[in-house]
Biotite code that builds the C-alpha atoms (Angstrom):
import biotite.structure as struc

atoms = struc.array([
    struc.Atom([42.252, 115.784, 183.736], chain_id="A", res_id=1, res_name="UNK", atom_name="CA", element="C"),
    struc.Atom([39.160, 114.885, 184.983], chain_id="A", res_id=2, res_name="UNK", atom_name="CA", element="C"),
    struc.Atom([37.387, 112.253, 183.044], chain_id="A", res_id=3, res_name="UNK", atom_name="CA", element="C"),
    struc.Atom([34.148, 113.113, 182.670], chain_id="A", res_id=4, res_name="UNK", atom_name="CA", element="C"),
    struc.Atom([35.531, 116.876, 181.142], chain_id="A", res_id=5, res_name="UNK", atom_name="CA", element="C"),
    struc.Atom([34.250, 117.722, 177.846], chain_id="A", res_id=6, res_name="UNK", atom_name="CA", element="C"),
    struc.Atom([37.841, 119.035, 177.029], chain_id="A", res_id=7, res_name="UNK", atom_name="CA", element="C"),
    struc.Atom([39.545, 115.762, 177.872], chain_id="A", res_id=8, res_name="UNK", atom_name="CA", element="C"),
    struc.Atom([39.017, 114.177, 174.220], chain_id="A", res_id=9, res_name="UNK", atom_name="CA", element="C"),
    struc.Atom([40.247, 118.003, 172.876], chain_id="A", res_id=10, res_name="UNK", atom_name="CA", element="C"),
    struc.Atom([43.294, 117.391, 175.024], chain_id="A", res_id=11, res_name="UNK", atom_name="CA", element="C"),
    struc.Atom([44.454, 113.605, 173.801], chain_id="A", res_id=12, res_name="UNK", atom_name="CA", element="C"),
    struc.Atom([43.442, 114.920, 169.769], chain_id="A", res_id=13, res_name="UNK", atom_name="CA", element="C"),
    struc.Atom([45.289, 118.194, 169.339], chain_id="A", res_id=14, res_name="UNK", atom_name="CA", element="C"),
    struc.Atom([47.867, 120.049, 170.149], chain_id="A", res_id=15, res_name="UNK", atom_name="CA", element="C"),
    struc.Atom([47.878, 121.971, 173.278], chain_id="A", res_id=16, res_name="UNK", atom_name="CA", element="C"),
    struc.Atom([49.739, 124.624, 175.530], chain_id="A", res_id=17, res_name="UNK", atom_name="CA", element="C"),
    struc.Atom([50.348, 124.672, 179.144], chain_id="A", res_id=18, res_name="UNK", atom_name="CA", element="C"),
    struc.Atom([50.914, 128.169, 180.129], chain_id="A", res_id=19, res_name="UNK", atom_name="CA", element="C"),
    struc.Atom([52.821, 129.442, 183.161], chain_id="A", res_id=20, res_name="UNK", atom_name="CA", element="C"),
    struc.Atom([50.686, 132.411, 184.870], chain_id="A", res_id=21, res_name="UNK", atom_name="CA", element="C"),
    struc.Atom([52.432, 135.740, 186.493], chain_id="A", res_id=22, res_name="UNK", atom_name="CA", element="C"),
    struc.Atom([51.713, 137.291, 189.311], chain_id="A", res_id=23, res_name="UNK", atom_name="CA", element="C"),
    struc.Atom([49.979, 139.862, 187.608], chain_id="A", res_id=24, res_name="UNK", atom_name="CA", element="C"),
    struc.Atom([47.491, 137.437, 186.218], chain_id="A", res_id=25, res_name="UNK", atom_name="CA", element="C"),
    struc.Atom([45.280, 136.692, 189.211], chain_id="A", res_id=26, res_name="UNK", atom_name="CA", element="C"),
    struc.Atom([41.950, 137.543, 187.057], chain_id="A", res_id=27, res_name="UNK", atom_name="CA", element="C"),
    struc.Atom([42.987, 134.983, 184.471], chain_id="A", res_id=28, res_name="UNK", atom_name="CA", element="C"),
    struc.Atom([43.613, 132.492, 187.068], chain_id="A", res_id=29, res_name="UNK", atom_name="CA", element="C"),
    struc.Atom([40.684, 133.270, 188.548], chain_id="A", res_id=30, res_name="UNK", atom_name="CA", element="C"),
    struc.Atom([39.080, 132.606, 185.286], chain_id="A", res_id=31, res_name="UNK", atom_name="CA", element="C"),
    struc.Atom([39.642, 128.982, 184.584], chain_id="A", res_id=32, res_name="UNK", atom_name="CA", element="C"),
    struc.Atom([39.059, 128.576, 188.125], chain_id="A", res_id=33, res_name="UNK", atom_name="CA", element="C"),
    struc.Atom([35.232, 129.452, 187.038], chain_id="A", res_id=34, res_name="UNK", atom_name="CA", element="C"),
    struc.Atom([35.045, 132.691, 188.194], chain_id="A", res_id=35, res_name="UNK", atom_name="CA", element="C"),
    struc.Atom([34.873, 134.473, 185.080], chain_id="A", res_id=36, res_name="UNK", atom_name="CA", element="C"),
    struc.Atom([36.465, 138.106, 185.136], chain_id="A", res_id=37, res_name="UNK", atom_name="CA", element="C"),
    struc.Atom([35.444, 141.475, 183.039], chain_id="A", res_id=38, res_name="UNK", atom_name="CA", element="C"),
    struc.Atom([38.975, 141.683, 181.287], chain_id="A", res_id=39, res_name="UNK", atom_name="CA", element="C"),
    struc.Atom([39.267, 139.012, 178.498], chain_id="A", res_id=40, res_name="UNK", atom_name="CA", element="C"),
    struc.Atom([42.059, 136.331, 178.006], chain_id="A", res_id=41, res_name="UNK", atom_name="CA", element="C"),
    struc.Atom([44.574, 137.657, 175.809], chain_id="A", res_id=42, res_name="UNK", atom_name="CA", element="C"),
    struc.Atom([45.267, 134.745, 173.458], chain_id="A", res_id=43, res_name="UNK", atom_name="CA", element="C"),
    struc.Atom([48.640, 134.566, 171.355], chain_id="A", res_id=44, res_name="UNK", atom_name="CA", element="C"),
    struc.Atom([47.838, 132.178, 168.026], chain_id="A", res_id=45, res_name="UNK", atom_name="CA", element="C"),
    struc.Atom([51.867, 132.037, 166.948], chain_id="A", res_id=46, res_name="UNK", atom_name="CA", element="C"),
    struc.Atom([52.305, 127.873, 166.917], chain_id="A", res_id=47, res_name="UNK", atom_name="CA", element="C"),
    struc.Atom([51.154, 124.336, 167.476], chain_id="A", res_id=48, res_name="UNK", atom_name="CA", element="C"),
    struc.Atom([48.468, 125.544, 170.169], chain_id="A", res_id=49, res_name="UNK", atom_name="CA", element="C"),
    struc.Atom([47.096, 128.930, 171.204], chain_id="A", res_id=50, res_name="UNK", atom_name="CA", element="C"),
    struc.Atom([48.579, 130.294, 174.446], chain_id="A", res_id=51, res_name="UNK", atom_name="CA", element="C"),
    struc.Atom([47.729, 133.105, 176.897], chain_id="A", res_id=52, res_name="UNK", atom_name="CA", element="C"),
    struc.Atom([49.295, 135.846, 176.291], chain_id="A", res_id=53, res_name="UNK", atom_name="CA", element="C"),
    struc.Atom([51.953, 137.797, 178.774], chain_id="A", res_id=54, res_name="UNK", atom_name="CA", element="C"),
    struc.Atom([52.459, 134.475, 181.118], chain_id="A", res_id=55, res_name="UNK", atom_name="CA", element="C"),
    struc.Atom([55.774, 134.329, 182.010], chain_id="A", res_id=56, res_name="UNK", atom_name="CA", element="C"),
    struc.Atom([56.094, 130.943, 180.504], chain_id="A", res_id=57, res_name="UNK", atom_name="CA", element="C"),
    struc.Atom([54.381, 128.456, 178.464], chain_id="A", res_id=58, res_name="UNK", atom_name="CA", element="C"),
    struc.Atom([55.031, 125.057, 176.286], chain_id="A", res_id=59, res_name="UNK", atom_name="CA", element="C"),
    struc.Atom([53.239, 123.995, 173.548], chain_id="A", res_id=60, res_name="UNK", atom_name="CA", element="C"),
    struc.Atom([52.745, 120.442, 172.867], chain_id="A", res_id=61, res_name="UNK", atom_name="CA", element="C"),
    struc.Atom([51.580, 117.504, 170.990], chain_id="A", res_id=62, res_name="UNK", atom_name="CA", element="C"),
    struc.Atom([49.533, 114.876, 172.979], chain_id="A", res_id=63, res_name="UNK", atom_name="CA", element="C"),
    struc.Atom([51.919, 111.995, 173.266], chain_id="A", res_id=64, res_name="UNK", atom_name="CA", element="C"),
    struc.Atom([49.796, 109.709, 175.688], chain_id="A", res_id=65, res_name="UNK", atom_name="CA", element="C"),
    struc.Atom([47.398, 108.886, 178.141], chain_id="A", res_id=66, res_name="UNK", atom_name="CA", element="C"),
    struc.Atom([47.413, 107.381, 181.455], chain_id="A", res_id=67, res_name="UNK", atom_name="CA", element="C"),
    struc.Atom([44.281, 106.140, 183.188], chain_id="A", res_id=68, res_name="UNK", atom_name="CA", element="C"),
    struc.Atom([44.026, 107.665, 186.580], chain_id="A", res_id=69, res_name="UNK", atom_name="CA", element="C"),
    struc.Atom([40.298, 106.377, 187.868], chain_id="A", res_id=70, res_name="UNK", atom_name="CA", element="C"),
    struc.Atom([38.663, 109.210, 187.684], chain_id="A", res_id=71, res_name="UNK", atom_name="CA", element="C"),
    struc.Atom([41.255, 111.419, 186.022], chain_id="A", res_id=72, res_name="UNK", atom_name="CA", element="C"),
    struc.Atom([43.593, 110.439, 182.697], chain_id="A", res_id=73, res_name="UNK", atom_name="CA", element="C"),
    struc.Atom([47.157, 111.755, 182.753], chain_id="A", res_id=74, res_name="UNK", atom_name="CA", element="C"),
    struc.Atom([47.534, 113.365, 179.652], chain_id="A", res_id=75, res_name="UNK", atom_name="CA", element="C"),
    struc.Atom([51.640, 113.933, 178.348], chain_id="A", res_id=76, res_name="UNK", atom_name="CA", element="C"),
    struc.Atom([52.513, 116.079, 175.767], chain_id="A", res_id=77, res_name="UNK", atom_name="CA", element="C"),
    struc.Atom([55.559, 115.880, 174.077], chain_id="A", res_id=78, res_name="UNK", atom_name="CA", element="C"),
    struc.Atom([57.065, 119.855, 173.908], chain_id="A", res_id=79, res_name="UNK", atom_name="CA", element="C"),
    struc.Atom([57.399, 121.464, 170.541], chain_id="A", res_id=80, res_name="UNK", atom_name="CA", element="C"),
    struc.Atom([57.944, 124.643, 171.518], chain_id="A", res_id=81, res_name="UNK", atom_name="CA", element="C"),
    struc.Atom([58.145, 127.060, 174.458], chain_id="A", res_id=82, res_name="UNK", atom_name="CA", element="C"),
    struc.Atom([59.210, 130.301, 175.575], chain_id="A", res_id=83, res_name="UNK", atom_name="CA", element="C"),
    struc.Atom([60.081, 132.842, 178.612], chain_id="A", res_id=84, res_name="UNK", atom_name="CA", element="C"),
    struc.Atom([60.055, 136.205, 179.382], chain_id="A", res_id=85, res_name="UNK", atom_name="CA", element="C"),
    struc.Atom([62.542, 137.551, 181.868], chain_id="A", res_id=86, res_name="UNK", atom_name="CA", element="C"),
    struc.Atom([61.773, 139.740, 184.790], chain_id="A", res_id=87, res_name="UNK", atom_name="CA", element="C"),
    struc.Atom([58.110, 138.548, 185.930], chain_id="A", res_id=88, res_name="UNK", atom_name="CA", element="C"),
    struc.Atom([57.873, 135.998, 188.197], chain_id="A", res_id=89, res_name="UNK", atom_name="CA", element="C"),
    struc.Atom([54.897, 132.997, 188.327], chain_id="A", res_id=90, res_name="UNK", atom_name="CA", element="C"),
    struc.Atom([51.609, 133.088, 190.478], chain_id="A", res_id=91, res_name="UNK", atom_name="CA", element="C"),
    struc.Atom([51.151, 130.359, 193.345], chain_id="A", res_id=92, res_name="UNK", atom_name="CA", element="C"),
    struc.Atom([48.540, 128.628, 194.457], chain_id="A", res_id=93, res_name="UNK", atom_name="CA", element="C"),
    struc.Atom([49.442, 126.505, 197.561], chain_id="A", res_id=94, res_name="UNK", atom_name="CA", element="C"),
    struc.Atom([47.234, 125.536, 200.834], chain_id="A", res_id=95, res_name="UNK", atom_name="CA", element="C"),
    struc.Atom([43.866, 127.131, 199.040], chain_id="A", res_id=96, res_name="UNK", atom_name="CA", element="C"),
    struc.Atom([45.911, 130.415, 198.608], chain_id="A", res_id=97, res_name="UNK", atom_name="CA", element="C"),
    struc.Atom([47.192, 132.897, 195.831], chain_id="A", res_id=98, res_name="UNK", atom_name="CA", element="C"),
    struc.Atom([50.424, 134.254, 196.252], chain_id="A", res_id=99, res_name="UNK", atom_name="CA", element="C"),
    struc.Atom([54.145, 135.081, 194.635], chain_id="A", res_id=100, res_name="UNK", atom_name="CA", element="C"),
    struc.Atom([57.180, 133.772, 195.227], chain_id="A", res_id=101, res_name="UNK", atom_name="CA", element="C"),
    struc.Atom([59.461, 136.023, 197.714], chain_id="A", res_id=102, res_name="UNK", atom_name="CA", element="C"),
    struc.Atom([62.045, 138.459, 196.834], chain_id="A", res_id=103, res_name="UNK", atom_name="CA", element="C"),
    struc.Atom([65.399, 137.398, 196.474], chain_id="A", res_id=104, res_name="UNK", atom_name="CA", element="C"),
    struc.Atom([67.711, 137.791, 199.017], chain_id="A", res_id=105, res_name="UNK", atom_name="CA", element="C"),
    struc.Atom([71.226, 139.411, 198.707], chain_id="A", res_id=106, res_name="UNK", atom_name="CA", element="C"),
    struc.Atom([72.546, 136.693, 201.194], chain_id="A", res_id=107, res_name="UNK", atom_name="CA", element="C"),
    struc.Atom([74.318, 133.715, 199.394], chain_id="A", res_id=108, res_name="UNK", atom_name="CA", element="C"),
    struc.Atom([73.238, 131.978, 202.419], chain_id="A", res_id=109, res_name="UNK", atom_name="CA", element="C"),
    struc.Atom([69.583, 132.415, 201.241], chain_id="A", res_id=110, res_name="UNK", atom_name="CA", element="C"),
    struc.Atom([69.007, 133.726, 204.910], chain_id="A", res_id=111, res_name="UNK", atom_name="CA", element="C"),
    struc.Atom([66.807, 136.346, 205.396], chain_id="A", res_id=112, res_name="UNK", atom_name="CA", element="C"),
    struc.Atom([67.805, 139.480, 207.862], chain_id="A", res_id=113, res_name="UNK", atom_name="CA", element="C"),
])
């Protein structure tokens, strides 16, 4: 995190959650990217560290330590708790792009036809 954030001190204090975003949550991402959206964050408050709500995964941690980086810190959490809902699959970001992760192919192989 960067270290000049006003979150970073938040982050090494109290407990946190590191959520895992589906590919139907684009406007969320798109929301912590700064863009802020018209729907709301759905927030779940059910352990150590609120989470978003309907990500396909998330963990919820304790801050366990810190790691100067320069400009960043490495903050590691040590997981209490996390969870997974089957069927949805995660959103990408890779090479300045959104995205989701290809269909599975029927080919042990892994080719595609």
């Amino acid at each position: 995190m960067q270290r000049t954030s006003r979150s970073l001190t938040y982050l090494l204090e109290r407990p946190f959650a590191v959520n895992v975003l589906g590919d139907d949550q684009l406007d969320t991402a798109l929301h912590f990217a700064g863009k802020p959206q018209s729907r709301p964050v759905a927030w779940v408050e059910d352990g150590a560290a609120p989470r978003i709500g309907g990500s396909p995964a998330y963990f919820q941690c304790t801050p366990w330590a810190g790691y100067d980086g320069g400009d960043h810190v490495l903050v590691l959490g040590r997981v209490v708790s996390h969870g997974q809902r089957d069927g949805t699959s995660p959103l990408l970001f890779y090479r300045g792009q959104w995205s989701a992760l290809a269909q599975e192919s029927d080919d042990p192989e892994g080719r595609r036809p």
